[in-house]
C-alpha positions in Angstrom: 0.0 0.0 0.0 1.4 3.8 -0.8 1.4 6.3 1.8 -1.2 8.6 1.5 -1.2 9.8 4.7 0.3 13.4 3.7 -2.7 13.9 1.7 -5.5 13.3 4.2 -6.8 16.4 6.1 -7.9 20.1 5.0 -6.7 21.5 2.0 -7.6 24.3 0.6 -8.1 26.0 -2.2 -5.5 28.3 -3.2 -7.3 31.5 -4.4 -5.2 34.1 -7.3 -3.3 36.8 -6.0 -3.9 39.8 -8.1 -1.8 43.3 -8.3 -3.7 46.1 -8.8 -3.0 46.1 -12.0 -4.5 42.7 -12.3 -1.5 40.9 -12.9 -0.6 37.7 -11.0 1.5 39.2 -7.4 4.2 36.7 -6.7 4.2 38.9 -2.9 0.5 38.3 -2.6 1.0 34.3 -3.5 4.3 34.0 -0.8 1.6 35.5 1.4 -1.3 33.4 1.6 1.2 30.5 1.1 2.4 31.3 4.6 -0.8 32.3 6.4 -1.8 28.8 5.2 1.4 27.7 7.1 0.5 29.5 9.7 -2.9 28.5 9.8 -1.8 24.8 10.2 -3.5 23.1 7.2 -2.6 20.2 5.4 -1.8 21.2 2.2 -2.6 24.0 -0.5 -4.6 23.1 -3.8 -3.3 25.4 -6.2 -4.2 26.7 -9.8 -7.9 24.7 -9.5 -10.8 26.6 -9.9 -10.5 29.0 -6.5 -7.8 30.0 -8.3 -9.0 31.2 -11.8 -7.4 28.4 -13.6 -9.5 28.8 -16.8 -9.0 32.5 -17.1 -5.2 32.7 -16.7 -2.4 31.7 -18.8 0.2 29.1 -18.7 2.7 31.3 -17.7 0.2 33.1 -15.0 0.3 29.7 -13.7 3.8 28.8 -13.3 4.1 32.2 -11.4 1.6 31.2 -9.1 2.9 27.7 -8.4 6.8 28.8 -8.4 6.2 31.2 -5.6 3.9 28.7 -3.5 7.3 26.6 -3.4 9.2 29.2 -2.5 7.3 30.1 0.3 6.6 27.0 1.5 9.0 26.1 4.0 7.9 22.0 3.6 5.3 22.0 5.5 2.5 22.0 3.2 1.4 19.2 0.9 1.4 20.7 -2.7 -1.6 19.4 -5.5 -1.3 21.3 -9.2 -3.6 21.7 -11.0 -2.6 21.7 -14.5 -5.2 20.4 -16.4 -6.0 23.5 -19.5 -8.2 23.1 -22.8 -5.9 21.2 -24.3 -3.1 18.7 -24.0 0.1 20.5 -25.4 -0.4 23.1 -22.4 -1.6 21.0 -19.7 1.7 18.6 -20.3 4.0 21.9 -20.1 2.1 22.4 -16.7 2.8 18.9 -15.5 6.2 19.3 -16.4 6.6 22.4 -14.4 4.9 21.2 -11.8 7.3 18.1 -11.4 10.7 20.3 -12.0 9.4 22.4 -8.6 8.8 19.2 -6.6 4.9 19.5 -6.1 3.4 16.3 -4.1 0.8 15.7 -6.7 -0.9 17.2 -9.8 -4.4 17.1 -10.7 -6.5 17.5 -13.9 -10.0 18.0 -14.7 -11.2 16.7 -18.4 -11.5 19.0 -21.0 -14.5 20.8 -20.9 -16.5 21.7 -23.8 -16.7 19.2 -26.5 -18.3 16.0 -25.0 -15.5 13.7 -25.5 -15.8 9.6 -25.2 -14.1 8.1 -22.1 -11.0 6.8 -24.2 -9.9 10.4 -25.2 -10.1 11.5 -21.6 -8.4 8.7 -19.8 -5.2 9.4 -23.5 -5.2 13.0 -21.9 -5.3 11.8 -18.3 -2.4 9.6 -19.2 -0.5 12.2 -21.6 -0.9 14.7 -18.8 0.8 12.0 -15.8 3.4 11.3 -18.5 5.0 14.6 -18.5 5.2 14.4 -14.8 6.5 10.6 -14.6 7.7 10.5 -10.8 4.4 12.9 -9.4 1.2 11.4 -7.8 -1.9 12.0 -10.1 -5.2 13.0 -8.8 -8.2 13.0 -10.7 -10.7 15.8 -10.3 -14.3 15.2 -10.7 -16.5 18.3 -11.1 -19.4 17.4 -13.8 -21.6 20.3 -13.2 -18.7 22.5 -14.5 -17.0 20.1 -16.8 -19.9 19.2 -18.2 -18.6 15.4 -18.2 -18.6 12.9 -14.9 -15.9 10.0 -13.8 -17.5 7.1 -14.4 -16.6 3.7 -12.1 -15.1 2.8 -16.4 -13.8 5.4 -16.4 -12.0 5.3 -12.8 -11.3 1.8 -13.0 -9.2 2.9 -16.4 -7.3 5.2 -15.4 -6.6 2.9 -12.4 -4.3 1.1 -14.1 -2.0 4.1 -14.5 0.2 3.8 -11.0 0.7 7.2 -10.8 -3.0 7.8 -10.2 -3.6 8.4 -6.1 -7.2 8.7 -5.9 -10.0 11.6 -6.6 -10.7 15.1 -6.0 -15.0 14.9 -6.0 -16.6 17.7 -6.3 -19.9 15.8 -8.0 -23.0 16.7 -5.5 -24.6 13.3 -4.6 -22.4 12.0 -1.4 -23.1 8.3 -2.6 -20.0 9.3 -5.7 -17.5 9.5 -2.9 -18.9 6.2 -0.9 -18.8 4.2 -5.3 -15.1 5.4 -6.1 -13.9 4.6 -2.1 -15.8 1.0 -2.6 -14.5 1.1 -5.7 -10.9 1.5 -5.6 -10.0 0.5 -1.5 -7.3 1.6 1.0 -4.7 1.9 -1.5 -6.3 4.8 -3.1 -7.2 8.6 -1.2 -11.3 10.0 -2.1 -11.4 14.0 -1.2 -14.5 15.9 -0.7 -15.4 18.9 -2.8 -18.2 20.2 -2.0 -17.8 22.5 1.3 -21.3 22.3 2.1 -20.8 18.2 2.9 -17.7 18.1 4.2 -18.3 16.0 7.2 -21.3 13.7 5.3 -18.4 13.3 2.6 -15.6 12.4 5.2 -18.6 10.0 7.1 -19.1 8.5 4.3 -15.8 7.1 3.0 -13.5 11.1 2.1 -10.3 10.9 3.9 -9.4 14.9 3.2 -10.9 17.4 1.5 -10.3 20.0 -0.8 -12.6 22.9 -0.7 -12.6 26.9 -2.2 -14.3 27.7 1.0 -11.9 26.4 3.4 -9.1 29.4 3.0 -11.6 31.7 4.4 -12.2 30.4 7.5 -9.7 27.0 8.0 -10.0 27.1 11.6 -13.4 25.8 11.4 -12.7 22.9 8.8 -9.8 22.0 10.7 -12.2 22.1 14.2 -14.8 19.8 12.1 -12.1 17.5 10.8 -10.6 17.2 14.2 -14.1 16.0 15.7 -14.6 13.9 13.0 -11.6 11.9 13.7 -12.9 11.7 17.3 -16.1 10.7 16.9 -18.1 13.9 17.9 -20.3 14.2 14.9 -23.2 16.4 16.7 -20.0 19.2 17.1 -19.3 18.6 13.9 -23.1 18.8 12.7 -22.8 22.1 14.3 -20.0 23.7 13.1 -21.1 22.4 9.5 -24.2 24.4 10.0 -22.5 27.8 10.9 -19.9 27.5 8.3 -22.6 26.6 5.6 -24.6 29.7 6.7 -21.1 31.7 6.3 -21.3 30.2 2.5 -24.9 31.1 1.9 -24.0 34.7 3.2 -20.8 34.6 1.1 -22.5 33.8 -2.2 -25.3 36.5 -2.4 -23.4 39.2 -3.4 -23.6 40.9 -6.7 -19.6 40.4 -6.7 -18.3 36.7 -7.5 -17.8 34.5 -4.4 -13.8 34.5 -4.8 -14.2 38.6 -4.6 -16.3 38.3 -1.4 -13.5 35.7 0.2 -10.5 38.2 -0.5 -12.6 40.9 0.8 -13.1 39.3 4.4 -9.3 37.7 4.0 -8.7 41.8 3.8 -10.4 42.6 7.1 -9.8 39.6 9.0 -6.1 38.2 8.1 -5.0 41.5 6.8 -4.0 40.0 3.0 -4.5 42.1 0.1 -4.9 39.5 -2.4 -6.9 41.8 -5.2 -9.7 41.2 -7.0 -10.9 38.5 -9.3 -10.3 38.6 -13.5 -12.9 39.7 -15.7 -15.3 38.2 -16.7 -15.7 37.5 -13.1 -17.6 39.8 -11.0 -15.9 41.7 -8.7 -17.4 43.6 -5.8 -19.6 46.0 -5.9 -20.5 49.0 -3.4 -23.6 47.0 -2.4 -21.0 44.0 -1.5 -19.1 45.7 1.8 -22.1 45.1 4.1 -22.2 41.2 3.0 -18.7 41.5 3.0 -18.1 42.5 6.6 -21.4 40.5 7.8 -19.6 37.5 6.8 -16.5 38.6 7.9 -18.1 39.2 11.5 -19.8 35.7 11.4 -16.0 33.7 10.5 -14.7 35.8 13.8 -17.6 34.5 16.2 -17.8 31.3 14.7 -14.4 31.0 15.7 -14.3 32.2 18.8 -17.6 29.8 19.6 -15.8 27.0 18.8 -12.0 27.2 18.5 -11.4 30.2 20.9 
C-alpha cells in the first residue's frame, strides 16, 4: 500500500493573488502560502478553480505555483492543478509542476466538446506522462466540466500507477462512498463540495479540498478534528455555521472568490486583489455582506475554537 497519509486532512483552495493592475503578485501568493502555514492546514490546492485556472495563462500559472514553493518552508502538501483546454499546455504544466517538486498534480477533463471516455483517460495519461515521478489525482467536477468520472472510467485510469485517488466535487455524497468502494485503501477520495464536508468524510472522504476552506480553515480543521474523534453532533454544528457563512458569502452581486479576498482583507490582513474579468468583482452593495460575513467567520471562531 502507498502512503497517503500526507494527503488526508484540510486542503484548501489556493485563491489568485492579483496586483492592482491585475496581474498575478508573486508577494501576494508568498503571502497566503504562509498564512496557510501558519494557519496549520494540510496542504494547499493550487491553480484549481478557487484559483481562476480557466481564465489565466500558462505562464500566469507557473508564477503562481513557483512562488507557492518558494514560500513554503515544507510543511504543506502541494496538489497542481494543470489540467488546460488542451493537452500540449496542460503537459507543459505537469512538467513544471514536477521540476518544482509538487506532491501531486491534478486535472479535470477537458471541458466543452463531450469527448468519449478513451480520449479523456489518452489525456489523463499524456498529462501524468510529463510528470513521470508525481502522484496523479483526478478531479471530478461534472456540473462545470460538463462530463462525470464514471466507475469505467476510474477503473481505467486505475491502471496508471501514478494515479492516487480523486478530487470529488460531484454533488450526490453516494459518488465518494462508489469510487472509495471502488478503488479501496490503497487509493485517497477528497470531498469537494464544502457544504458536505463532514457527510463526505462520514461516508468514506479521507481529506478534503474545498474553495471555501481558505476563508475560515479554523473551522474545517475544528470539524475535521471532531470527525476523527467521533463527535459528529460538534461537527453537525460547526457544518451548520460554516454553511450559513457560505450562503451569506454567495449572495453578493460580486463573485464568491471577490467576497472571500474581501473578508481575507479585514480579518487576516492580506490584500490579495480582485478576481479577472469576466468575473464579478465587488460591488458597493458587496461591503455590508462582506463584513457581515466577515463578522460571522470571527464568532464562529471564537464559539468553537477560541
Amino acid at each position: 500500500m502507498r502512503n497517503l497519509e500526507k494527503y488526508k486532512g484540510v486542503i484548501p483552495a489556493f485563491y489568485a493573488c492579483y496586483d492592482k493592475n491585475g496581474n498575478i503578485s508573486p508577494e501576494g501568493v508568498q503571502s497566503l502560502t504562509k498564512y496557510f502555514i501558519k494557519k496549520g492546514v494540510k496542504g494547499v490546492y493550487v491553480n484549481g478553480s478557487s484559483g481562476e485556472c480557466i481564465y489565466q495563462s500558462v505562464e500566469d500559472r507557473k508564477i503562481v505555483l513557483e512562488n507557492v514553493m518558494k514560500a513554503n518552508d515544507g510543511s504543506l502538501t502541494v496538489i497542481a492543478h494543470v489540467a488546460c483546454n488542451n493537452t500540449k499546455d496542460s503537459m507543459e504544466l505537469a512538467r513544471h509542476a514536477e521540476s518544482l517538486g509538487v506532491d501531486a498534480i491534478a486535472a479535470i477533463p477537458p471541458i466543452y466538446f463531450r469527448l468519449p471516455e478513451y480520449s479523456i483517460a489518452e489525456y489523463w495519461n499524456d498529462i501524468s506522462s510529463a510528470a513521470p515521478n508525481t502522484d496523479f489525482v483526478i478531479y471530478n467536477i461534472p456540473q462545470l466540466a460538463g462530463v462525470a468520472l464514471t466507475l469505467n472510467l476510474y477503473k481505467e485510469m486505475r491502471k496508471n500507477p501514478r494515479v492516487i485517488g480523486v478530487k470529488n466535487s460531484s454533488m450526490p455524497i453516494q459518488d465518494i462512498q462508489q469510487f472509495k468502494q471502488e478503488s479501496g485503501d490503497d487509493y485517497i477520495i477528497f470531498n469537494g463540495p464544502d457544504e458536505q464536508f463532514i457527510g463526505g468524510r462520514v461516508i468514506g472522504a479521507e481529506g478534503g479540498i474545498g474553495g471555501t476552506y481558505g476563508v475560515m480553515p479554523e473551522l474545517f480543521l475544528k470539524m475535521d478534528e471532531l470527525i476523527k474523534n467521533g463527535e459528529m453532533e460538534k461537527a453537525k454544528e460547526i457544518q451548520y455555521d460554516a454553511n450559513a457563512i457560505i450562503y451569506k458569502m454567495c449572495s453578493g452581486h460580486g463573485n464568491l472568490y471577490a467576497i472571500i479576498k474581501g473578508i481575507l482583507k479585514i480579518n487576516e490582513g492580506l490584500d490579495l486583489g480582485g478576481v479577472r474579468k469576466p468575473l464579478a468583482n465587488l460591488a458597493d452593495s458587496d461591503m455590508k455582506i462582506v463584513e457581515e460575513a466577515a463578522k460571522m467567520i470571527r464568532e464562529a471562531i471564537k464559539k468553537y475554537v477560541g
